[in-house]
C-alpha positions as CSV (number, residue, x, y, z in Angstrom):
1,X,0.0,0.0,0.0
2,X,2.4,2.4,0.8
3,X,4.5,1.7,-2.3
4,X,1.3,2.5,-4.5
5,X,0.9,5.9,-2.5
6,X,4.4,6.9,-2.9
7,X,4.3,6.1,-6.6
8,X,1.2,8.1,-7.1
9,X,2.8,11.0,-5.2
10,X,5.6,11.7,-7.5
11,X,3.4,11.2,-10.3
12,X,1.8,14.3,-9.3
13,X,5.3,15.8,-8.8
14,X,5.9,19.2,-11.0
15,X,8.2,18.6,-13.9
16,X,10.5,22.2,-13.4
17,X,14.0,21.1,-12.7
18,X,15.2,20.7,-9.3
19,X,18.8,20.1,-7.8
20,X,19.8,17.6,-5.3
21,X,23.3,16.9,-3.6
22,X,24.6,12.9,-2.9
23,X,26.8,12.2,-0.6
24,X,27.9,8.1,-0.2
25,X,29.2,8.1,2.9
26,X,30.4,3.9,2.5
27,X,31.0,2.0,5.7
28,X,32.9,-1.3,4.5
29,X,36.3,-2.8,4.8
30,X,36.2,-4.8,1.7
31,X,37.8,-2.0,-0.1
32,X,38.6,1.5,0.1
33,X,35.9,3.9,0.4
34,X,36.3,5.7,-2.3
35,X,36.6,2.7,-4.5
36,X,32.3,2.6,-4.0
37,X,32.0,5.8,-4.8
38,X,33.8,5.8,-7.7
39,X,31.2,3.5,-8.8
40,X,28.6,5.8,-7.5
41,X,29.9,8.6,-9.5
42,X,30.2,6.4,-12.7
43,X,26.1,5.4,-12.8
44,X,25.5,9.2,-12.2
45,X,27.9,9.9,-15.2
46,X,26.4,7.4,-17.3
47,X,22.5,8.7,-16.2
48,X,22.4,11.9,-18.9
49,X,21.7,14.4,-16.2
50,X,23.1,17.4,-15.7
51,X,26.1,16.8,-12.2
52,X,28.7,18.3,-11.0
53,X,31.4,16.4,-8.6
54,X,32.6,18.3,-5.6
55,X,35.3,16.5,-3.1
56,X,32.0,16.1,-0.5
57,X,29.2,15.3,-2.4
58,X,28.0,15.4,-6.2
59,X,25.1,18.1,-7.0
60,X,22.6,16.8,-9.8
61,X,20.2,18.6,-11.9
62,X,17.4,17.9,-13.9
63,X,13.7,16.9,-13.2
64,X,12.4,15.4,-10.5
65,X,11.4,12.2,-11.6
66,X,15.2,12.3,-13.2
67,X,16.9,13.0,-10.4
68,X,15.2,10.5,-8.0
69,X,15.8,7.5,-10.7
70,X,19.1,8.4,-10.6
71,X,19.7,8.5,-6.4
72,X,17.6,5.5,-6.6
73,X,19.9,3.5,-9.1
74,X,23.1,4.7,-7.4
75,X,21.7,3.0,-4.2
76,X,20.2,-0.2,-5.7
77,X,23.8,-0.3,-7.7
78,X,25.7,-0.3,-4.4
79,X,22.8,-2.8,-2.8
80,X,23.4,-5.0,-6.1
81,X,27.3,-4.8,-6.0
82,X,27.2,-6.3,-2.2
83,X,28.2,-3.0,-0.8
84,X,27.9,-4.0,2.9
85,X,26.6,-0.6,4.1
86,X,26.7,3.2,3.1
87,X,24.7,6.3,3.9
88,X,23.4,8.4,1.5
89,X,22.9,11.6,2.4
90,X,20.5,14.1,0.5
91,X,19.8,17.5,-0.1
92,X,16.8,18.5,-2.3
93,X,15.6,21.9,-3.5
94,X,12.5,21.6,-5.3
95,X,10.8,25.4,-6.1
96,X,6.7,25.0,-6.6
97,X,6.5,27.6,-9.4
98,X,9.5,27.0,-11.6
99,X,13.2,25.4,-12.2
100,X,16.1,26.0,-9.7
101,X,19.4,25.4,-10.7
102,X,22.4,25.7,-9.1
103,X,24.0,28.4,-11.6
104,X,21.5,30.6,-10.3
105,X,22.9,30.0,-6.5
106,X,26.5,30.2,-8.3
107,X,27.0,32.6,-10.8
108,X,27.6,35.5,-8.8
109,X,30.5,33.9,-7.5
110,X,32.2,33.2,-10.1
């Protein structure tokens, strides 16, 4: 039941873009950390979105129902690849009325 509600809430999701941060915080000893995020990093690169890789955490971009296929395939790739256990931590800006993108936070900066 709740599966059904959750899909039939993001089907009434907006379709501006939003932008989201990932962080995969791995807790293994089977390898080195950063070893499963590389792979992390490598399904967002092949996902089409719009990303940018910081040392902390990787900022997407694109529409909602983009955005949360790709958090949701990074963590069912790590779940698939027998990654022990990782936290994913998430940030989500969503605006109601229209896209926000993270050149708009940026720009005057740079």
């Amino acid at each position: 039941m709740f599966v059904c509600l959750y899909q039939y809430k993001i089907n009434l999701m907006h379709n501006y873009v939003i932008n989201a941060s990932i962080q995969i915080i791995p807790i293994v000893t089977d390898k080195h950390p950063y070893q499963w995020v590389d792979e992390a990093i490598s399904i967002i690169q092949q996902s089409g979105i719009r990303y940018e890789i910081g040392p902390f955490a990787t900022v997407l971009e694109g529409h909602y129902d983009e955005v949360m296929k790709v958090i949701h395939a990074v963590d069912h790739h790590l779940f698939e690849r027998k990654c022990s256990e990782w936290i994913s931590n998430l940030q989500i800006q969503i605006r109601s009325e229209g896209d926000i993108t993270s050149l708009e936070k940026t720009e005057k900066f740079k």
